[in-house]
Each structure stands twice: as C-alpha cells, then as structure tokens.
Backbone as XML, in Angstrom:
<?xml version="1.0"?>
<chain id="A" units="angstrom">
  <residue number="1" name="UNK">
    <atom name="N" x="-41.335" y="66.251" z="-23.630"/>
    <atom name="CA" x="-42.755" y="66.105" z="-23.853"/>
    <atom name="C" x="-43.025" y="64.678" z="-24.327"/>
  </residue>
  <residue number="2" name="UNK">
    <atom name="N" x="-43.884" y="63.714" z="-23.313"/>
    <atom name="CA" x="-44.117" y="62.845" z="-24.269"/>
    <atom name="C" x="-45.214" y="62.439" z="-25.332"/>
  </residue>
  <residue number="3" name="UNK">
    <atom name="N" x="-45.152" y="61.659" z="-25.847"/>
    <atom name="CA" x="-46.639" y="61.701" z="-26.723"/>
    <atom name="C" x="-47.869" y="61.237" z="-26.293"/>
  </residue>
  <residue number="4" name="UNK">
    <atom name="N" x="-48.894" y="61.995" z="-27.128"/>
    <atom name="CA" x="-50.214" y="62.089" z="-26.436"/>
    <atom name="C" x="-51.059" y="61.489" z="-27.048"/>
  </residue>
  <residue number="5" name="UNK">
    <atom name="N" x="-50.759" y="60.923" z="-28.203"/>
    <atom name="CA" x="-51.683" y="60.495" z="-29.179"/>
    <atom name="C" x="-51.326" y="60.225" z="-30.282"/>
  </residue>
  <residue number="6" name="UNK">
    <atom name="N" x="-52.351" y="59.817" z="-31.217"/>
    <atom name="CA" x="-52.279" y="59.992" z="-32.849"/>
    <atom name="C" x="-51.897" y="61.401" z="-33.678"/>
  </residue>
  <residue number="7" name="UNK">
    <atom name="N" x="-52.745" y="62.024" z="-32.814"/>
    <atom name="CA" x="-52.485" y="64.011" z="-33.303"/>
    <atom name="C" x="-51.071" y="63.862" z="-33.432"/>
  </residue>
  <residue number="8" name="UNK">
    <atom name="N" x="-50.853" y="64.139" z="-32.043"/>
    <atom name="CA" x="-48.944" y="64.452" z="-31.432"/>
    <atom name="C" x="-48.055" y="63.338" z="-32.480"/>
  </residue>
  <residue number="9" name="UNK">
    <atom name="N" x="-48.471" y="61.814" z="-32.671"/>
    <atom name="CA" x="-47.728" y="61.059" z="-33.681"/>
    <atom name="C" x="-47.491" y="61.501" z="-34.736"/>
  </residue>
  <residue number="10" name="UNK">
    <atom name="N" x="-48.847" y="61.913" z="-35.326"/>
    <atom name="CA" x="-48.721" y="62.771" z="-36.892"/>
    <atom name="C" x="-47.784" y="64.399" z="-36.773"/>
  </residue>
  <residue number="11" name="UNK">
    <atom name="N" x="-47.784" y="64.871" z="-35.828"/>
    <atom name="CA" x="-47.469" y="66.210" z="-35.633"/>
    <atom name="C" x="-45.896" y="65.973" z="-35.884"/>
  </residue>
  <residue number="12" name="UNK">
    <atom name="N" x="-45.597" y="64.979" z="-35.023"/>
    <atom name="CA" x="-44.066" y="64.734" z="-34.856"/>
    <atom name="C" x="-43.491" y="63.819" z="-36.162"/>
  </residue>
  <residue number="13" name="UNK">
    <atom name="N" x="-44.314" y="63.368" z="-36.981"/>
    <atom name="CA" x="-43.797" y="62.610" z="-38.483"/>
    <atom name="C" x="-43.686" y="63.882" z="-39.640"/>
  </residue>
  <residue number="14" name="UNK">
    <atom name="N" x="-44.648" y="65.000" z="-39.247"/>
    <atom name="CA" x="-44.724" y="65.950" z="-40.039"/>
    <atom name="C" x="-43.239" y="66.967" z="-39.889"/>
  </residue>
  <residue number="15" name="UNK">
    <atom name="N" x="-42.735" y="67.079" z="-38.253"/>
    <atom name="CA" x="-42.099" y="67.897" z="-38.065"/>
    <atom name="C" x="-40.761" y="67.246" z="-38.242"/>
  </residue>
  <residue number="16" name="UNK">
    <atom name="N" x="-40.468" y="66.002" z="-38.010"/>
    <atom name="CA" x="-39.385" y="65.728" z="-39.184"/>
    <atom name="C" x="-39.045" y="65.605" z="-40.316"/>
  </residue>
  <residue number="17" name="UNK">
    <atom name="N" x="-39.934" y="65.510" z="-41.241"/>
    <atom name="CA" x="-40.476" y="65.886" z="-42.560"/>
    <atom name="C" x="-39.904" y="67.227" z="-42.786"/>
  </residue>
  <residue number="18" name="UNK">
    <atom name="N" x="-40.032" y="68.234" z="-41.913"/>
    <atom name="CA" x="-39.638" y="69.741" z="-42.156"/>
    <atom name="C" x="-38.636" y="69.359" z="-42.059"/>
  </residue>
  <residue number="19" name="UNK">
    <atom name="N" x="-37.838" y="69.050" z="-40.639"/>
    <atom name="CA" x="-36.656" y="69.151" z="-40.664"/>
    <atom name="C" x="-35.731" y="68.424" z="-41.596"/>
  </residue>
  <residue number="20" name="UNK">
    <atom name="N" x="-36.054" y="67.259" z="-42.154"/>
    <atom name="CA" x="-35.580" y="67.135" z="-43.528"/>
    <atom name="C" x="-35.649" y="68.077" z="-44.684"/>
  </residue>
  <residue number="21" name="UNK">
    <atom name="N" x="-36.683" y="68.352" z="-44.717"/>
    <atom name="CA" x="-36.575" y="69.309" z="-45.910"/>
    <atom name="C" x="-36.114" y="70.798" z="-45.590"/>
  </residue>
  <residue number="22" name="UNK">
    <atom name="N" x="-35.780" y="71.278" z="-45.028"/>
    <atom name="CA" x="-34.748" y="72.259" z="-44.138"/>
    <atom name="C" x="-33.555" y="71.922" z="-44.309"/>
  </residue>
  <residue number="23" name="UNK">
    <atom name="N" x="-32.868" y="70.725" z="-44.098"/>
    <atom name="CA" x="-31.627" y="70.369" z="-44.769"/>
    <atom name="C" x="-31.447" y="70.093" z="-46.066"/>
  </residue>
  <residue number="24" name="UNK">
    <atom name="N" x="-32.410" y="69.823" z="-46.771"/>
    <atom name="CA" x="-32.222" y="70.367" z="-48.002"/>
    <atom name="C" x="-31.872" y="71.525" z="-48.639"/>
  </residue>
  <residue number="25" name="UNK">
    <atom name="N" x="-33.016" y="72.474" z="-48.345"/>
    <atom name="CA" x="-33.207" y="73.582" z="-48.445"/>
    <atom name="C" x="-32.139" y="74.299" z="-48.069"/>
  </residue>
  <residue number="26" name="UNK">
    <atom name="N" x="-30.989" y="74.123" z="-46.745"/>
    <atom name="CA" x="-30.063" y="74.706" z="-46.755"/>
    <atom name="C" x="-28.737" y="74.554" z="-47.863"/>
  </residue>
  <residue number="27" name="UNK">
    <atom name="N" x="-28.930" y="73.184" z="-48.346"/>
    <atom name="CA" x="-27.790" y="72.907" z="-49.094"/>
    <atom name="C" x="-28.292" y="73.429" z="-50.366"/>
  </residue>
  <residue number="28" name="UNK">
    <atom name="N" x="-29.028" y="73.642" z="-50.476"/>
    <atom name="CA" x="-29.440" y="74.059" z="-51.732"/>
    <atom name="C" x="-29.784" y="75.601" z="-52.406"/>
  </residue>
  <residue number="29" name="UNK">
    <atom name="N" x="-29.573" y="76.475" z="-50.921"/>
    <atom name="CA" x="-29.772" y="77.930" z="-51.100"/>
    <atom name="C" x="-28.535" y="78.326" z="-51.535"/>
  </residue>
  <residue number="30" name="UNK">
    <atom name="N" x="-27.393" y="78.199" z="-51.290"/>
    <atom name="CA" x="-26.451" y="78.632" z="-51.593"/>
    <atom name="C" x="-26.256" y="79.049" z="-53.368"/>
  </residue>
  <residue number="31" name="UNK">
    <atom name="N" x="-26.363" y="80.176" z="-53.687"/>
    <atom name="CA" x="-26.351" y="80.567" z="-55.398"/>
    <atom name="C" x="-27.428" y="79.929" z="-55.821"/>
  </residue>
  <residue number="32" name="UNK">
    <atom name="N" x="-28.354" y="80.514" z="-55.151"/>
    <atom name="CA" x="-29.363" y="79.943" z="-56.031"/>
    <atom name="C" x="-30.070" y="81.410" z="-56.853"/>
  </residue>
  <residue number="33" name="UNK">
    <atom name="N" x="-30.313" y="80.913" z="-58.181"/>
    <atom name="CA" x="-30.953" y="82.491" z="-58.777"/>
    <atom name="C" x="-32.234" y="83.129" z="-58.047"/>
  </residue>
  <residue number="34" name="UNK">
    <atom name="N" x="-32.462" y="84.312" z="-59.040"/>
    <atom name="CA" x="-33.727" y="84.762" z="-58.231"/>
    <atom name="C" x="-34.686" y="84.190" z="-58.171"/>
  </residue>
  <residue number="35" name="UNK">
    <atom name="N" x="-35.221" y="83.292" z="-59.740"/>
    <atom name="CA" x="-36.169" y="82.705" z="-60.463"/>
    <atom name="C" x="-36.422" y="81.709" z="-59.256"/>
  </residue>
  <residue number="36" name="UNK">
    <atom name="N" x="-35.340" y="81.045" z="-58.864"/>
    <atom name="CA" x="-35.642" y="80.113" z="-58.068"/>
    <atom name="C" x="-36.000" y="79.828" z="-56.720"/>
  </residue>
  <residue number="37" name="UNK">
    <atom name="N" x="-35.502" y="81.252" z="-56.178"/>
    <atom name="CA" x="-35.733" y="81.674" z="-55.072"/>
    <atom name="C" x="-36.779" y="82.254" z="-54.556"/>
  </residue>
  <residue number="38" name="UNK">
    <atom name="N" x="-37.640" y="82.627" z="-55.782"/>
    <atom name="CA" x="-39.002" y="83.043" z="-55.668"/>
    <atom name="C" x="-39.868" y="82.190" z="-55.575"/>
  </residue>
  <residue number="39" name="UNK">
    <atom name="N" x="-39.610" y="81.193" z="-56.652"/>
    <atom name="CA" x="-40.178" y="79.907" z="-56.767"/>
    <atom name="C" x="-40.262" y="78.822" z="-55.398"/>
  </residue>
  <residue number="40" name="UNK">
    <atom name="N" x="-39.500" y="78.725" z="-54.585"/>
    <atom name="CA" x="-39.367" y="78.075" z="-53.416"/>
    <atom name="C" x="-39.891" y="78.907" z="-52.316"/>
  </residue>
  <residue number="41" name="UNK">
    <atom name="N" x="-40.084" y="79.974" z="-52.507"/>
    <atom name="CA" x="-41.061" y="81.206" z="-51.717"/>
    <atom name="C" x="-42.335" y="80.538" z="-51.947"/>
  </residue>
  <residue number="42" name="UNK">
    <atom name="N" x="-43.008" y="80.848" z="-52.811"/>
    <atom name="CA" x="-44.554" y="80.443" z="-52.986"/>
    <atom name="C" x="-44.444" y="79.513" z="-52.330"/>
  </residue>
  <residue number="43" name="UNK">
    <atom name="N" x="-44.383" y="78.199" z="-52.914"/>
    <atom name="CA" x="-44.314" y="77.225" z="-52.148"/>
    <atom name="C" x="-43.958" y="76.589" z="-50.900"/>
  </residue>
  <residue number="44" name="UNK">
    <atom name="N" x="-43.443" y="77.635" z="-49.966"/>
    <atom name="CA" x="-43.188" y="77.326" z="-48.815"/>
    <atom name="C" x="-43.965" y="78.003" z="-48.385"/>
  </residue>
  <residue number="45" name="UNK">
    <atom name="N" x="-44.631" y="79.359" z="-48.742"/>
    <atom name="CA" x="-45.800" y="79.918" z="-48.176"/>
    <atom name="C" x="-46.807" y="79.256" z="-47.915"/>
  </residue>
  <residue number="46" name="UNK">
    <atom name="N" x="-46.994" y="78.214" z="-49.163"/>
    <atom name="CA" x="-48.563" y="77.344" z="-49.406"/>
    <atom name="C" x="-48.291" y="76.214" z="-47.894"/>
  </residue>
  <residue number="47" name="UNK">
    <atom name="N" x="-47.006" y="75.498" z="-48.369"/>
    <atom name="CA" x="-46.869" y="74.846" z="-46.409"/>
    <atom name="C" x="-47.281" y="75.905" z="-45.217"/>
  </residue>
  <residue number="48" name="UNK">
    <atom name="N" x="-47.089" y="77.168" z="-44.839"/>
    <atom name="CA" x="-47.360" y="78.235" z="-43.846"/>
    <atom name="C" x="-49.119" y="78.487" z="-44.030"/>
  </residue>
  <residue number="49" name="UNK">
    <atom name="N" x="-49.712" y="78.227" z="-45.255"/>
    <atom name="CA" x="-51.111" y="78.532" z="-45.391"/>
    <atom name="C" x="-51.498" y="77.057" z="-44.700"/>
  </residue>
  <residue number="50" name="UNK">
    <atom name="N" x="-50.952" y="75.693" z="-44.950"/>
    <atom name="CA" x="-51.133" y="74.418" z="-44.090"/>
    <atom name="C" x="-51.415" y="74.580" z="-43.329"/>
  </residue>
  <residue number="51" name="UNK">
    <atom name="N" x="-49.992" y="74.920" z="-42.543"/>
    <atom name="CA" x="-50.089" y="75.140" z="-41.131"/>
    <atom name="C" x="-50.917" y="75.686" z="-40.228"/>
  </residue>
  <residue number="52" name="UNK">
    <atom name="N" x="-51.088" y="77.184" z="-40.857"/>
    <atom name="CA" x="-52.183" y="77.738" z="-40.594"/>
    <atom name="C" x="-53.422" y="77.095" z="-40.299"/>
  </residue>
  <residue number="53" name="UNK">
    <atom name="N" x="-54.181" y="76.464" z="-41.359"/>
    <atom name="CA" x="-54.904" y="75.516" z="-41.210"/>
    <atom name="C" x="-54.862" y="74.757" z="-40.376"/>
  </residue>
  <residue number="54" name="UNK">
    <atom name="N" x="-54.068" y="73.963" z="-39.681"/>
    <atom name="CA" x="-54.022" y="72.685" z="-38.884"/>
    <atom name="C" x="-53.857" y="73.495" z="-37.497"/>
  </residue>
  <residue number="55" name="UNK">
    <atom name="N" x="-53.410" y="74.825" z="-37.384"/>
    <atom name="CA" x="-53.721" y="75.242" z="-36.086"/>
    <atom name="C" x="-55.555" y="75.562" z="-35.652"/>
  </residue>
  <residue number="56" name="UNK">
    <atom name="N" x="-55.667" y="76.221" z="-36.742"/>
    <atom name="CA" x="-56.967" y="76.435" z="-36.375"/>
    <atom name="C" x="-57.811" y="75.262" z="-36.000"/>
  </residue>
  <residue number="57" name="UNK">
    <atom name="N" x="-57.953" y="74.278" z="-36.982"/>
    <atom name="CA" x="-58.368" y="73.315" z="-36.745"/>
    <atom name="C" x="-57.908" y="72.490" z="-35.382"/>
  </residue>
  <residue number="58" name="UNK">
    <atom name="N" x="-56.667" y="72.222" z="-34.912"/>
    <atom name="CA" x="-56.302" y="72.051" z="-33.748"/>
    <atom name="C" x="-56.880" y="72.945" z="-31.966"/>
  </residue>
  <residue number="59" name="UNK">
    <atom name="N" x="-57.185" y="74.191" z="-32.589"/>
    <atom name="CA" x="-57.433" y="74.847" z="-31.374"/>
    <atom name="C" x="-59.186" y="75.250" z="-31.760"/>
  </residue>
  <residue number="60" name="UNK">
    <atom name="N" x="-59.811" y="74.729" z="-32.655"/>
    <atom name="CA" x="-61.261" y="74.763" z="-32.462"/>
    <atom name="C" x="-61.867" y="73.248" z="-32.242"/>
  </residue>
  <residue number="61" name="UNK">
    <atom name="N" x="-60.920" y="72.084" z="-32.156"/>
    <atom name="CA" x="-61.490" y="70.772" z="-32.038"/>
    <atom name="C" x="-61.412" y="70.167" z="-31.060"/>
  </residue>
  <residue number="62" name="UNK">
    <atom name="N" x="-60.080" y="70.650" z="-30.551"/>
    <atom name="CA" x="-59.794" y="70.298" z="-28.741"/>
    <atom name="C" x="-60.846" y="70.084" z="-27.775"/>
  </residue>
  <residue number="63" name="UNK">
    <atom name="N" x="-61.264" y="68.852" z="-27.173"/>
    <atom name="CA" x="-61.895" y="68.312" z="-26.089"/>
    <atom name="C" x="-62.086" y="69.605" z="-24.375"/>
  </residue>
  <residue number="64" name="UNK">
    <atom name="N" x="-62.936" y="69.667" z="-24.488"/>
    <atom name="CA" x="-62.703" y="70.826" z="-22.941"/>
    <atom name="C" x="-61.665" y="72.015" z="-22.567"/>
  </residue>
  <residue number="65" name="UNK">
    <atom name="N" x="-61.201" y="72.233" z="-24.306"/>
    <atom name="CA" x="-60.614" y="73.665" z="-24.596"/>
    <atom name="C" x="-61.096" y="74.922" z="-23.815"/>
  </residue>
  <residue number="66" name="UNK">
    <atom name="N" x="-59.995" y="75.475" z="-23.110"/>
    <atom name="CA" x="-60.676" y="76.842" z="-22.567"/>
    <atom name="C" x="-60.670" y="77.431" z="-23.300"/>
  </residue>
  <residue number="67" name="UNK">
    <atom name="N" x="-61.516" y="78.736" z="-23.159"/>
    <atom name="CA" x="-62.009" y="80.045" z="-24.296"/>
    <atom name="C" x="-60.340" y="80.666" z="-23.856"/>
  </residue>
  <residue number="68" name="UNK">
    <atom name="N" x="-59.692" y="80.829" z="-23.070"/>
    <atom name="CA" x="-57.997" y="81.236" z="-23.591"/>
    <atom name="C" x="-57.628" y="80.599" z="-24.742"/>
  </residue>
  <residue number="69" name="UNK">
    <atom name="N" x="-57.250" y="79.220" z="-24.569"/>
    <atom name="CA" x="-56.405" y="77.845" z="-25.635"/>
    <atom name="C" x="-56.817" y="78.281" z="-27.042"/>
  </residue>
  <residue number="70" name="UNK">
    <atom name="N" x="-58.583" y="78.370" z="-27.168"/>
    <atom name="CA" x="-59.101" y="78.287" z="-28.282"/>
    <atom name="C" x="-58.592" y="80.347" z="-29.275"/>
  </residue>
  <residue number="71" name="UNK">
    <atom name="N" x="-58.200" y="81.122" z="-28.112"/>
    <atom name="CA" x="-57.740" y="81.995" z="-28.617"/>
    <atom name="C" x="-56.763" y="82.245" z="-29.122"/>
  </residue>
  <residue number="72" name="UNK">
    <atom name="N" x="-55.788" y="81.842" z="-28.005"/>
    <atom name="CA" x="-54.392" y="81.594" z="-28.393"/>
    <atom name="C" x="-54.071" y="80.660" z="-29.799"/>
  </residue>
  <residue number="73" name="UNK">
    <atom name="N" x="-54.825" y="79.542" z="-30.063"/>
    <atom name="CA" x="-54.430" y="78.669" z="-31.420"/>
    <atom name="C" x="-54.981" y="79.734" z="-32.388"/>
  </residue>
  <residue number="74" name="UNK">
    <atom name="N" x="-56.265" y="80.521" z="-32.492"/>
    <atom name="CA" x="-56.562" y="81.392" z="-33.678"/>
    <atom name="C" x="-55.930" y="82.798" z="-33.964"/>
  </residue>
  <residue number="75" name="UNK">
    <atom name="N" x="-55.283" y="83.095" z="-32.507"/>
    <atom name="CA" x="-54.277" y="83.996" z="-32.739"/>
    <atom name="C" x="-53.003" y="83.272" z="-33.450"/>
  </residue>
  <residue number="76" name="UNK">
    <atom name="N" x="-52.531" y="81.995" z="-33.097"/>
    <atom name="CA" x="-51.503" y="81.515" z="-33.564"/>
    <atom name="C" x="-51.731" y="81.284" z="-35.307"/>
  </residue>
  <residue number="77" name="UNK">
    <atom name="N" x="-52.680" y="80.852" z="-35.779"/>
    <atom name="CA" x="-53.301" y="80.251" z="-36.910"/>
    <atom name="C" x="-53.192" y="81.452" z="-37.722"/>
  </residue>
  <residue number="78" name="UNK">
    <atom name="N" x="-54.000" y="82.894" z="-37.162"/>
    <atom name="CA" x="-53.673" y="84.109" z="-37.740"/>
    <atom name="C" x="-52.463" y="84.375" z="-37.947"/>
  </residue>
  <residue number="79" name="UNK">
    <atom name="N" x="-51.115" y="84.343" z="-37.056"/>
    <atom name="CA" x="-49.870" y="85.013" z="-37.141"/>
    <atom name="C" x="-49.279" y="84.431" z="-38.199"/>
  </residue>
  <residue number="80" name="UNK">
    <atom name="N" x="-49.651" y="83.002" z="-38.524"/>
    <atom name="CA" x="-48.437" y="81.754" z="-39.422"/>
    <atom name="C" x="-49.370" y="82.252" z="-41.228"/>
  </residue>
  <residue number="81" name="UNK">
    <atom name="N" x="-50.417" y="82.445" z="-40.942"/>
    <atom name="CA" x="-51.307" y="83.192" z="-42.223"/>
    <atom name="C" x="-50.687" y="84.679" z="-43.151"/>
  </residue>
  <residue number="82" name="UNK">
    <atom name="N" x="-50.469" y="85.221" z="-41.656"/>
    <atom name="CA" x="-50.357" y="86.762" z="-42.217"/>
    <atom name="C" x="-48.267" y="86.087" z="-42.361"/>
  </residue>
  <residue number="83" name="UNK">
    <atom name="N" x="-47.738" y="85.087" z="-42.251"/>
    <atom name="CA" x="-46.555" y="85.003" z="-42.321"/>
    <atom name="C" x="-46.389" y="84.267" z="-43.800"/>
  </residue>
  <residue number="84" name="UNK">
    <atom name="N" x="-47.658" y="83.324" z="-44.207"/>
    <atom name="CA" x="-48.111" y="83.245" z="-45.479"/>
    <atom name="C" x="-47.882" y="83.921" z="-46.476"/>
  </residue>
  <residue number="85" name="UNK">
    <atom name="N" x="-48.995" y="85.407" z="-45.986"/>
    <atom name="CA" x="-48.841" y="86.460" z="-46.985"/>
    <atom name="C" x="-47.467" y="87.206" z="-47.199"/>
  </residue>
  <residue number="86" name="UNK">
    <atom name="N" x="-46.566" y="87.366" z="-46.132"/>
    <atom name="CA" x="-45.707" y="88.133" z="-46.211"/>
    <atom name="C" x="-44.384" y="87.612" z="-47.039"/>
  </residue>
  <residue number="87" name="UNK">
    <atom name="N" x="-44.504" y="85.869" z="-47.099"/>
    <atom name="CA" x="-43.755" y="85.480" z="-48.256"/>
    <atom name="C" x="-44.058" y="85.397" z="-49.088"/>
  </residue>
  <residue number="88" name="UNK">
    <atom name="N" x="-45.339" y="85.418" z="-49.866"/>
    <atom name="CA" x="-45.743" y="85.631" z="-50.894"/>
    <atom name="C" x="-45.329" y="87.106" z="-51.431"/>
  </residue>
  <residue number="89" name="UNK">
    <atom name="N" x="-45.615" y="88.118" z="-50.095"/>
    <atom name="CA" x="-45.457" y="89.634" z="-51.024"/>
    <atom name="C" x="-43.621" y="89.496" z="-51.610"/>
  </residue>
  <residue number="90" name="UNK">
    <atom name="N" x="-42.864" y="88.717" z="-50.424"/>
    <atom name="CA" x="-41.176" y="89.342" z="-50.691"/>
    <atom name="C" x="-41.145" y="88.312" z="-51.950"/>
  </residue>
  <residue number="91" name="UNK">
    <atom name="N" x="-41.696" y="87.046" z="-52.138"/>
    <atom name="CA" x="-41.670" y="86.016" z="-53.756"/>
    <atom name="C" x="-42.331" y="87.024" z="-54.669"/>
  </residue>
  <residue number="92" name="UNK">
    <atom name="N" x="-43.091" y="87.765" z="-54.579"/>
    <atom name="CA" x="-43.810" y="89.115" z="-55.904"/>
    <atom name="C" x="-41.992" y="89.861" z="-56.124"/>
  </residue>
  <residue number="93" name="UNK">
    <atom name="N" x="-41.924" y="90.391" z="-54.795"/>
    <atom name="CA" x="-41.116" y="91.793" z="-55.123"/>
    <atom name="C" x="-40.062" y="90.965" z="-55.782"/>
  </residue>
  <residue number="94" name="UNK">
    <atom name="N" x="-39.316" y="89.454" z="-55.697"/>
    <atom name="CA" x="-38.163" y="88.905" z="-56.579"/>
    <atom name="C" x="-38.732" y="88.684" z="-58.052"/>
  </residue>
  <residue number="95" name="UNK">
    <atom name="N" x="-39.840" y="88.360" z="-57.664"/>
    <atom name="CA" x="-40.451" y="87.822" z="-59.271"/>
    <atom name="C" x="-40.133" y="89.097" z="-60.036"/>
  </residue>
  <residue number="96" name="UNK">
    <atom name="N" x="-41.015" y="90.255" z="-59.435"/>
    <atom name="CA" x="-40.796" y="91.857" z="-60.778"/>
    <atom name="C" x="-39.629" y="92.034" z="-60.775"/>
  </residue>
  <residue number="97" name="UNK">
    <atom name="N" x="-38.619" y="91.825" z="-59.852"/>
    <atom name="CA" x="-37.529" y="92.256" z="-59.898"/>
    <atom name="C" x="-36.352" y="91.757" z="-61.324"/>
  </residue>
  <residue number="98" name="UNK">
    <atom name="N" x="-36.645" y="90.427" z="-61.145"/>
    <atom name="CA" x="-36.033" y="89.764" z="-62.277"/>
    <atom name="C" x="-37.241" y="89.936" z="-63.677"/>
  </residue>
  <residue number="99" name="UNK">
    <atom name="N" x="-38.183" y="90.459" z="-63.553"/>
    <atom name="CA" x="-39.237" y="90.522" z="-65.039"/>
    <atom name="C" x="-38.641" y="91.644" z="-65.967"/>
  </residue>
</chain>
C-alpha cells in the first residue's frame, strides 16, 4: 500500500508507535502482578476508546464516501468500542479479584 497522504502519514507514525509499545509490553508481561495487570488494562482500553474515535471520524469525513464505507468504518468504530468495554470489564474482574 502506498501512501496517500497526511492521514495515511500520521496513521503509519501512530502504528509504529504501537508497535513499539507492543514490544514493550511484551517484555514486560512476563510476572507481572495482578495490580499491574489491571492497571495496563484500563489504559490500553482508553487507546481502543482512541481508536474508536479516529475511525469514526475517519469514515464520517471521507471525500465521496459511499453509504457502504461510511457503514463499514461505524461498524468498525463500534466493534474497537465495545472491545473498549470488554477490557475494562476483564481490568474490574482483576481489580475485585485482588481487593
């Protein structure tokens, strides 16, 4: 794919950004307590609530977007949301777990 723009520039500075911090994150899971593991939950949720965001916004701003595209990004925007919530619920169930 090549690049298309400023969007696609920022998209692709962001997505190595992850992938750095993904190699972190792997070296760093290993024994890690619960406390902490919950703790790096939230906060990776709040990046997935981002994301979320920047799809929507991506698939309602698009230039001569078809009514498919513009569905498909708010279906996408929805799925990475409700993937939001669902690390937030499993960061609850570690949090009580260790309370």
């Amino acid at each position: 794919m090549t690049s298309a723009g400023p969007l696609d520039q920022a998209a692709e500075a962001a997505n190595s950004a992850v992938y750095a911090m993904s190699r972190v994150l792997d070296l760093s899971a290993a024994g890690a307590s619960a406390a902490d593991a919950s703790a790096a939950t939230y906060k990776l949720s709040a990046a997935l609530d981002t994301l979320a965001l920047m799809f929507g916004r991506i698939g309602a701003s698009q230039i001569a977007a078809t009514s498919a595209e513009t569905v498909a990004m708010a279906q996408c925007a929805a799925h990475v949301r409700k993937a939001a919530e669902t690390a937030r619920e499993a960061a609850a169930m570690t949090q009580q777990r260790i309370e």
